[in-house]
N, C-alpha and C positions, 0 to 999 in steps of 0.2 A: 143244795149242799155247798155250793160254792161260795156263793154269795155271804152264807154263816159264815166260812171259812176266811173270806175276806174279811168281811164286817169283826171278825177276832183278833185281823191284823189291825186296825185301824181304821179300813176303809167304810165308806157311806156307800149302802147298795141297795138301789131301788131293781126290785124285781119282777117279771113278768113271767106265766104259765105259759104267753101263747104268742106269736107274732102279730095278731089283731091287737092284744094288750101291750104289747110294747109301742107299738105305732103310737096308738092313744097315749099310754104315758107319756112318751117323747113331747105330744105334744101338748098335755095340757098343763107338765109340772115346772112351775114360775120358776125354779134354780135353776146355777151350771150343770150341765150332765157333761163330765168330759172323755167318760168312755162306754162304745156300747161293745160289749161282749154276746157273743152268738153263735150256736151251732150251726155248720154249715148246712145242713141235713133237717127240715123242722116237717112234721104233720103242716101242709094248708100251705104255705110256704116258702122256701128255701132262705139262707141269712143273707143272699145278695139281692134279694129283691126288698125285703124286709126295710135292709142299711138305704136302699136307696130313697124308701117314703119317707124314712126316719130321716136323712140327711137335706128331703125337701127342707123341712123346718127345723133342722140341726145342723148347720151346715158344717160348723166347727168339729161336728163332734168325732172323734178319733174312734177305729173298730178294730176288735180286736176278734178275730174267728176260730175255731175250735172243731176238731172233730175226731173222732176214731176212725172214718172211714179211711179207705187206702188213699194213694196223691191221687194216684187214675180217678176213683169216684170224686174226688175233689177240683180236680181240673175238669172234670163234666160238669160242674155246679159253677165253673167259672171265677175259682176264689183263688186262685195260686198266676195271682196278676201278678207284675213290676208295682211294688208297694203296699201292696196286702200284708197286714199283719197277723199270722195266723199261729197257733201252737198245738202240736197232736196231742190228740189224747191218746191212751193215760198222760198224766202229767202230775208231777208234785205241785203242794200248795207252794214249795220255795221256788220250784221252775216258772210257774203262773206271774207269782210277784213280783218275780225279776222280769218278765216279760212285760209284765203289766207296766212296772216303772220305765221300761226302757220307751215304751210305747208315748208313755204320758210327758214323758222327757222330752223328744219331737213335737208336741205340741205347743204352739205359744198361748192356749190358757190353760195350763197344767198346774192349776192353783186346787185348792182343796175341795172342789166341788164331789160330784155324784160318779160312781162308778156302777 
């Protein structure tokens, strides 16, 4: 639902069901991906182990994290570091895309690739 959401604003969104499928995306698709978006919380597992296979072979690329759970369940997952970009859920589509921009704005390739 997100991802339509975005893709309505303008965005390009390459999407995965599963953290196995994203790993592989990451690496086998030849464009820029300049953000990866992720539940902190996934079946198999978690979004900071995930970002870290993904940032083997991505290294540029910018993470933006996400969750419902409380800070507590989120600080056990180890994602409410010094620099973490994260936003709770629930969350508006206009909260998202301004985070999303602000995100992409820190980055020095924040050119129009893949979100």
């Amino acid at each position: 639902m997100i991802g339509q959401m975005l893709e309505l604003r303008g965005y390009t969104v390459l999407t995965a069901s599963t953290p196995d499928e994203a790993i592989r995306l990451a690496g086998e698709y030849k464009g820029v991906i300049n953000l990866l978006m992720t539940d902190v919380v996934m079946p198999g597992m978690n979004g900071c182990d995930m970002v870290k296979q993904i940032k083997s072979v991505r290294s540029a690329i910018k993470c933006l994290f996400m969750s419902g759970y409380t800070a507590d369940v989120i600080a056990h997952h180890g994602v409410l570091e010094a620099g973490v970009q994260f936003i709770q859920k629930p969350f508006s589509v206009t909260d998202l895309e301004t985070k999303i921009r602000a995100v992409l704005e820190n980055t020095p390739n924040s050119g129009s690739g893949k979100v």
